[in-house]
N, C-alpha and C positions, 0 to 999 in steps of 0.2 A: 504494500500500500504506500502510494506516496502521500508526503503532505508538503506545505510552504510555509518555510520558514525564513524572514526576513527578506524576502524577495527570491529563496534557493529553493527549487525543490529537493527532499529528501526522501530516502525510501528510510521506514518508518525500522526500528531495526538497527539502526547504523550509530545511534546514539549512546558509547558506552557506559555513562557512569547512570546511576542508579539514583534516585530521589532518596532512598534510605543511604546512601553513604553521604547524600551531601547532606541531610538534616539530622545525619548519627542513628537513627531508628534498624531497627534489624529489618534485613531482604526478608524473611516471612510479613510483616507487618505493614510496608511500607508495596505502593505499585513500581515498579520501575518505569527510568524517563518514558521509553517509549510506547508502555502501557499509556500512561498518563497522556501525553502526545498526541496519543491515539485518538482523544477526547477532543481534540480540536479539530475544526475543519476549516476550510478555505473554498467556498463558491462564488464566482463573480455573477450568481444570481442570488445569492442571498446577503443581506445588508451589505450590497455593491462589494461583495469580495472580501470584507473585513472579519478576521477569524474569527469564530464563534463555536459556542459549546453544541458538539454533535448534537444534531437533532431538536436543537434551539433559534432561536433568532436572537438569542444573546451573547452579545462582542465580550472579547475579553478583555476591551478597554471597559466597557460599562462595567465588567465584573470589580477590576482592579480599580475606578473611578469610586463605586461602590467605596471597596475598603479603605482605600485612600482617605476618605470623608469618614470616616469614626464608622461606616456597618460592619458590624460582627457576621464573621462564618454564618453563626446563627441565626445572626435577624435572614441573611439573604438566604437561606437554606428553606426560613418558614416562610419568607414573601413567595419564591419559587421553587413549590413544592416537588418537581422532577429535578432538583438540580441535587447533587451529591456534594459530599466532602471531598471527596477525588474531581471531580468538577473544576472546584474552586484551585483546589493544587494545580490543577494544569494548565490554569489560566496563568497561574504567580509565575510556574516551569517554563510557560510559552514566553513569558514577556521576559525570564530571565535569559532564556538560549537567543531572543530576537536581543538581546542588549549586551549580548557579549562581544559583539564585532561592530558595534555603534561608540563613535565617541561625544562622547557629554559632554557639551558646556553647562554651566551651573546660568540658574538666572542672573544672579548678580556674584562677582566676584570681591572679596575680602579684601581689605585694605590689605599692605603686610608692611 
């Protein structure tokens, strides 16, 4: 299966390290990245191409906007009842792997 990430496609599978080794949790407890990954899709007919949680019409910028703004796992989990806790990982997972080859400027820089 392939997916898009950061503008690349990837065949789903190719992503070594594990959501339990980077959050310290044990591989039984924890999905691996590209289990989680797997949870995201990319259709240029659904919210005009913007990744969204399988089988939803919710982006994973709305997800991470959400928690960004003080919502808990929780609150969004009981607003949208089909959405999971692996859901929401894969949203935080997608926006981490889309920013690792992005360079940030901050909005305002610090005197020094």
């Amino acid at each position: 299966m392939d997916n898009v990430l950061n503008g690349i496609i990837y065949r789903v599978g190719c992503i070594p390290n594990s959501w339990a080794a980077y959050t310290g949790e044990s591989e039984g407890k924890m999905m691996r990245d590209e289990q989680l990954l797997e949870r995201i899709t990319v259709n240029p007919k659904v919210m005009v191409g913007k990744p969204v949680i399988r089988g939803t019409r919710l982006t994973v910028e709305y997800i991470l906007n959400l928690l960004a703004h003080g919502a808990t796992v929780e609150e969004i989990l009981q607003e949208y009842k089909g959405l999971t806790h692996e859901d929401i990982q894969a949203c935080i997972l997608f926006a981490t792997k889309a920013l690792e080859s992005t360079v940030f400027m901050p909005l305002s820089v610090e005197p020094t």
